[in-house]
C-alpha positions in Angstrom: 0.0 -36.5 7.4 1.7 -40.1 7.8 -0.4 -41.4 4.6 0.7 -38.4 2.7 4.2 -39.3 3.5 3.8 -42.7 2.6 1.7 -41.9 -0.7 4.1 -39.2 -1.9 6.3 -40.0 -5.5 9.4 -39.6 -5.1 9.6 -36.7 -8.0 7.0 -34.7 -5.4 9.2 -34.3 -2.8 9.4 -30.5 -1.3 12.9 -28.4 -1.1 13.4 -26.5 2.2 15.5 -23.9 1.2 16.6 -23.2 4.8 17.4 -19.7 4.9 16.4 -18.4 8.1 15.6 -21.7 10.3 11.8 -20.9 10.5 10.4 -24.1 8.1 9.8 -26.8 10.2 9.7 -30.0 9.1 7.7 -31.3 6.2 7.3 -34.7 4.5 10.1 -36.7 2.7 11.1 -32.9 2.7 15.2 -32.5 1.2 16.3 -29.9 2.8 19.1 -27.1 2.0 21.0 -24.9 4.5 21.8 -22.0 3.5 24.9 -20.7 6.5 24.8 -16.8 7.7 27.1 -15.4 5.7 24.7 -16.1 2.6 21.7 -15.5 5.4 22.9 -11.8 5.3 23.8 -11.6 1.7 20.7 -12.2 -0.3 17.8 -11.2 2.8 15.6 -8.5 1.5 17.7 -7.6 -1.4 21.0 -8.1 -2.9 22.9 -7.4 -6.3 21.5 -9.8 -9.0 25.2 -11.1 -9.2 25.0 -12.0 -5.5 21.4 -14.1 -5.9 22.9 -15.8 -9.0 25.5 -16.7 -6.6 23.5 -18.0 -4.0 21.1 -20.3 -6.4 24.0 -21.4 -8.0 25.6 -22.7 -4.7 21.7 -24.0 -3.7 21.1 -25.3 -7.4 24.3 -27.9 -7.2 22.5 -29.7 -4.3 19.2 -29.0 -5.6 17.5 -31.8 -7.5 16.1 -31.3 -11.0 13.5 -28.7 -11.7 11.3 -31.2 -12.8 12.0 -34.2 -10.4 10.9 -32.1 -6.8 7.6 -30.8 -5.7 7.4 -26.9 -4.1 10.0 -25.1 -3.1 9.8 -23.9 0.9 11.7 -20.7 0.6 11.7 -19.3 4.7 10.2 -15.6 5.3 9.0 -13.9 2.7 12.2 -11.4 3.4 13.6 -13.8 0.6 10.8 -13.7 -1.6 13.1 -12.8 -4.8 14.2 -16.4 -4.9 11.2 -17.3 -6.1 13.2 -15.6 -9.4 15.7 -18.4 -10.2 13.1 -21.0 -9.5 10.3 -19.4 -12.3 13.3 -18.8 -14.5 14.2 -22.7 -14.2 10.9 -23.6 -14.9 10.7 -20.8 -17.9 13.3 -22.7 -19.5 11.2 -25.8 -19.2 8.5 -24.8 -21.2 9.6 -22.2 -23.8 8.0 -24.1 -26.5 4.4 -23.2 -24.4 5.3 -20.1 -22.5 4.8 -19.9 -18.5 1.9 -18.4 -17.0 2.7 -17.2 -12.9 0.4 -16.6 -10.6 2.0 -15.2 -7.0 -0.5 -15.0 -4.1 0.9 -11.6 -2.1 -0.3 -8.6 -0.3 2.2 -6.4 -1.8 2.5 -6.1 -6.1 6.8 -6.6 -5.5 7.1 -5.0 -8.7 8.6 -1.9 -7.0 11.5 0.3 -7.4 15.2 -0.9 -6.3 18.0 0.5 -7.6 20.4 -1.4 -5.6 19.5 -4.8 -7.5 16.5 -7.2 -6.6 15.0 -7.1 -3.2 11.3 -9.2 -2.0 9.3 -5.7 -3.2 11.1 -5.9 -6.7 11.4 -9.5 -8.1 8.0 -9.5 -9.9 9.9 -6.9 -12.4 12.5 -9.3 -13.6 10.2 -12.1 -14.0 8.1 -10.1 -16.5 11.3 -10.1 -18.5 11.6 -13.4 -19.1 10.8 -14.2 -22.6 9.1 -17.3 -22.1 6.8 -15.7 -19.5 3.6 -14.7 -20.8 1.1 -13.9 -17.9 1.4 -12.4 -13.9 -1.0 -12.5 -12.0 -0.8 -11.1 -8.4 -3.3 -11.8 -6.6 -4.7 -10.8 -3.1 -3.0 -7.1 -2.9 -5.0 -4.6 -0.2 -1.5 -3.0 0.5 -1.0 0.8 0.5 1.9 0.1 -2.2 -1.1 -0.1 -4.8 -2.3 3.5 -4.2 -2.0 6.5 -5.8 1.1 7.2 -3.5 3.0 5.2 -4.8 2.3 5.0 -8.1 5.5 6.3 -8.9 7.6 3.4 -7.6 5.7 0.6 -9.4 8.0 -0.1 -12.2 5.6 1.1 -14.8 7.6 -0.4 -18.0 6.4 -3.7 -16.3 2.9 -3.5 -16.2 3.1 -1.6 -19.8 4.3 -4.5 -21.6 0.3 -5.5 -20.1 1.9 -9.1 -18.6 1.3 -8.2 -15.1 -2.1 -8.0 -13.8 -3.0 -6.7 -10.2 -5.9 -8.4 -8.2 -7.1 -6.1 -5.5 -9.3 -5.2 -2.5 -9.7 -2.1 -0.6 -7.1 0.1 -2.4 -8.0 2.5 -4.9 -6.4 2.1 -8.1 -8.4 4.6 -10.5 -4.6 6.1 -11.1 -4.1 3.0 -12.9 -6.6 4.7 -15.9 -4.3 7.7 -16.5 -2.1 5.2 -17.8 -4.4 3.1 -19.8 -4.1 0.2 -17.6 -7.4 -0.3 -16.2 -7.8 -3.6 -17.8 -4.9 -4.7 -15.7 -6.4 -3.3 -12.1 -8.6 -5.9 -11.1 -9.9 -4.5 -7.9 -12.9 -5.8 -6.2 -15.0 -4.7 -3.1 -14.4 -7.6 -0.6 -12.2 -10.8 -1.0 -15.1 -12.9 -2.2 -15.4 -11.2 -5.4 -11.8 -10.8 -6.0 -11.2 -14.7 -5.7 -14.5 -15.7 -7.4 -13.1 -13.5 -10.5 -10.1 -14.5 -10.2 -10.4 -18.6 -10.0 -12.9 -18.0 -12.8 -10.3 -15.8 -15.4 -7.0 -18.7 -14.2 -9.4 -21.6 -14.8 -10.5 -20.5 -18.2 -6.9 -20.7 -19.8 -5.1 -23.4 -19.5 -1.2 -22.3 -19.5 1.6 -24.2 -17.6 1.5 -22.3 -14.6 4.0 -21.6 -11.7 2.8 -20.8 -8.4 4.4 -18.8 -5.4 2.4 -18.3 -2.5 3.1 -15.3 -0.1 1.4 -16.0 3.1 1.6 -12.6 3.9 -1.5 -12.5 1.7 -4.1 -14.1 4.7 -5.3 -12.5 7.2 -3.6 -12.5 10.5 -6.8 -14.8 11.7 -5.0 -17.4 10.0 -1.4 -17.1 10.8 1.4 -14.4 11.3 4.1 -13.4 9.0 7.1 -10.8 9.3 5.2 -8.3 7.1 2.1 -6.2 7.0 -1.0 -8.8 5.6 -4.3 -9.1 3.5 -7.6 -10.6 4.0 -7.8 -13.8 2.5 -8.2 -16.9 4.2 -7.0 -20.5 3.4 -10.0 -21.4 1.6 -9.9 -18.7 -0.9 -6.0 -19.7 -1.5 -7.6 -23.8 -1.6 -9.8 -22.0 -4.5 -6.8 -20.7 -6.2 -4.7 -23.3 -6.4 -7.8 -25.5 -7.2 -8.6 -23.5 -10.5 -5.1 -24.4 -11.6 -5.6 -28.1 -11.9 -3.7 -29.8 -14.3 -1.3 -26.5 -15.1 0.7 -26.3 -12.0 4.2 -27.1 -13.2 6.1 -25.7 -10.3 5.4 -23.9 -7.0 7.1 -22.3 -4.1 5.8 -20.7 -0.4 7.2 -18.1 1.5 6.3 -16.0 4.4 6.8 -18.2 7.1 8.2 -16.1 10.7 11.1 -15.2 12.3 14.0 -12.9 13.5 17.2 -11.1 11.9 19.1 -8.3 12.7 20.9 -7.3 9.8 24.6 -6.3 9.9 24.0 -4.7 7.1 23.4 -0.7 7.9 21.4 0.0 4.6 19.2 -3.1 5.1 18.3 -1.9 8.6 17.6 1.4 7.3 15.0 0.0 4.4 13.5 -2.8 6.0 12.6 -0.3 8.7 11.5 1.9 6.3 9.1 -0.5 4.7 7.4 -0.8 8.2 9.5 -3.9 9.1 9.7 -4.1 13.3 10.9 -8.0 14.2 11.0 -6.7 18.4 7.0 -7.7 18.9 7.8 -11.4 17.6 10.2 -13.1 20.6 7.7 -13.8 23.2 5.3 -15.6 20.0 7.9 -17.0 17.8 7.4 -21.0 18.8 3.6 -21.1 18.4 3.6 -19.2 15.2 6.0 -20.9 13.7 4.0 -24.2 14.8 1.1 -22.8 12.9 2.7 -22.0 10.1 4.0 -25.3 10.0 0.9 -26.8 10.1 -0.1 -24.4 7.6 2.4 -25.7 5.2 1.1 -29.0 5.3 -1.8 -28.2 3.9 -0.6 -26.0 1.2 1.7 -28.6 0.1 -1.3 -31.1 0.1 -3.3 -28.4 -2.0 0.0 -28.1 -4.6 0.8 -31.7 -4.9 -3.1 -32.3 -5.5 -2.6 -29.8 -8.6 -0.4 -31.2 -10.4 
């Protein structure tokens, strides 16, 4: 870890967007605090006027989008900042287009009404014009089922930019629709990542990368939400098949605790299966391996560049 520090450019360094106090600290990290009132505000989802807000205030202290490394962003309760972030790095490369490839156990191209929220974000990204590919990759959640096909935000996935990678969740809905060729579902993990390293390493688009941790199995490290299957080599293989196209990056789904003041937000987060009461006695030592987890990924992303 000390030679990483020592060997990192100074245009690498990461951005702790510190909005709930669970990133610990990383290398030659510059690091953003975001206070309570904002904390409240934008966790799980907000107006888009209210996120606009909030990157605006984090933007002014933020360095240039092209002179940091990945962006740290907290749990992945705040997931939809990833949005601002891709849309900076959009505006980078509208002369090439911007292919995104999200690691996640959940699609987050849901219904909200209310605005944006961490289920929803993937939507508005698929409306920026200079976006030409989403890949999410790593989904077993229930939200890719037949039950819920009705809150997917289908004009997303029509416009055939967003592309589902799967395992253990049927999708054969997904035909009705004439989407099949954007269902990738697989039988195990193996097969899912093999395909999908293979189809991200055969084009060769500027690429931005946002890595849910919810995605890995609980084997590997816990998050605040319900998780998938992989493991941190098959997220190594992803990030390794997008060598030399990673132009930006960000991680979220690190650990910890909120109670909202917010009535509504209590009401959905609990309604998305949300329950923070389990975590006190553990918090410490899993946010100590998640740490240590975030290490590596941000070894894995600088080596991508």
């Amino acid at each position: 870890m000390v030679a990483l520090e020592e060997n990192r450019h100074v245009e690498s360094r990461p951005v702790v967007l510190d909005t709930d106090g669970s990133v610990g600290a990383l290398p030659a990290e510059i690091r953003l605090i975001l206070n309570d009132d904002w904390r409240e505000a934008v966790r799980y989802g907000c107006r888009i006027d209210v996120l606009n807000a909030c990157m605006r205030n984090l933007e002014s202290r933020m360095p240039a989008a092209a002179s940091h490394g990945t962006v740290f962003l907290g749990s992945g309760d705040f997931h939809h900042l990833s949005l601002p972030l891709v849309q900076r790095c959009a505006r980078r490369h509208k002369h090439t287009g911007l292919r995104v490839v999200v690691l996640d156990n959940h699609p987050d191209n849901m219904r909200f009404p209310w605005g944006i929220h961490c289920g929803s974000w993937i939507h508005h990204v698929a409306r920026i014009p200079e976006v030409v590919q989403v890949h999410v990759i790593g989904i077993t959640s229930g939200d890719l089922g037949l039950a819920h096909a009705w809150e997917h935000k289908l004009g997303s996935l029509l416009t055939r930019k967003i592309s589902y990678w799967s395992t253990g969740v049927d999708t054969r809905w997904a035909r009705w629709l004439g989407l099949r060729a954007h269902f990738h579902s697989f039988r195990d993990r193996q097969s899912l990542i093999l395909a999908a390293s293979t189809a991200l390493g055969a084009e060769h688009w500027p690429t931005y990368c946002s890595i849910d941790k919810d995605v890995l199995s609980q084997d590997e490290v816990q998050t605040n939400w319900d998780q998938g299957v992989l493991h941190r080599a098959d997220v190594a293989a992803i990030i390794d098949a997008l060598q030399g196209c990673l132009v930006g990056s960000d991680v979220t789904g690190d650990i910890s605790m909120w109670r909202y003041r917010t009535a509504w937000k209590r009401w959905l987060s609990t309604a998305d299966g949300q329950d923070s009461t389990h975590l006190l006695a553990n918090l410490r030592p899993w946010q100590a391996r998640q740490n240590a987890l975030n290490w590596q990924l941000l070894q894995m992303l600088d080596a991508a560049r």
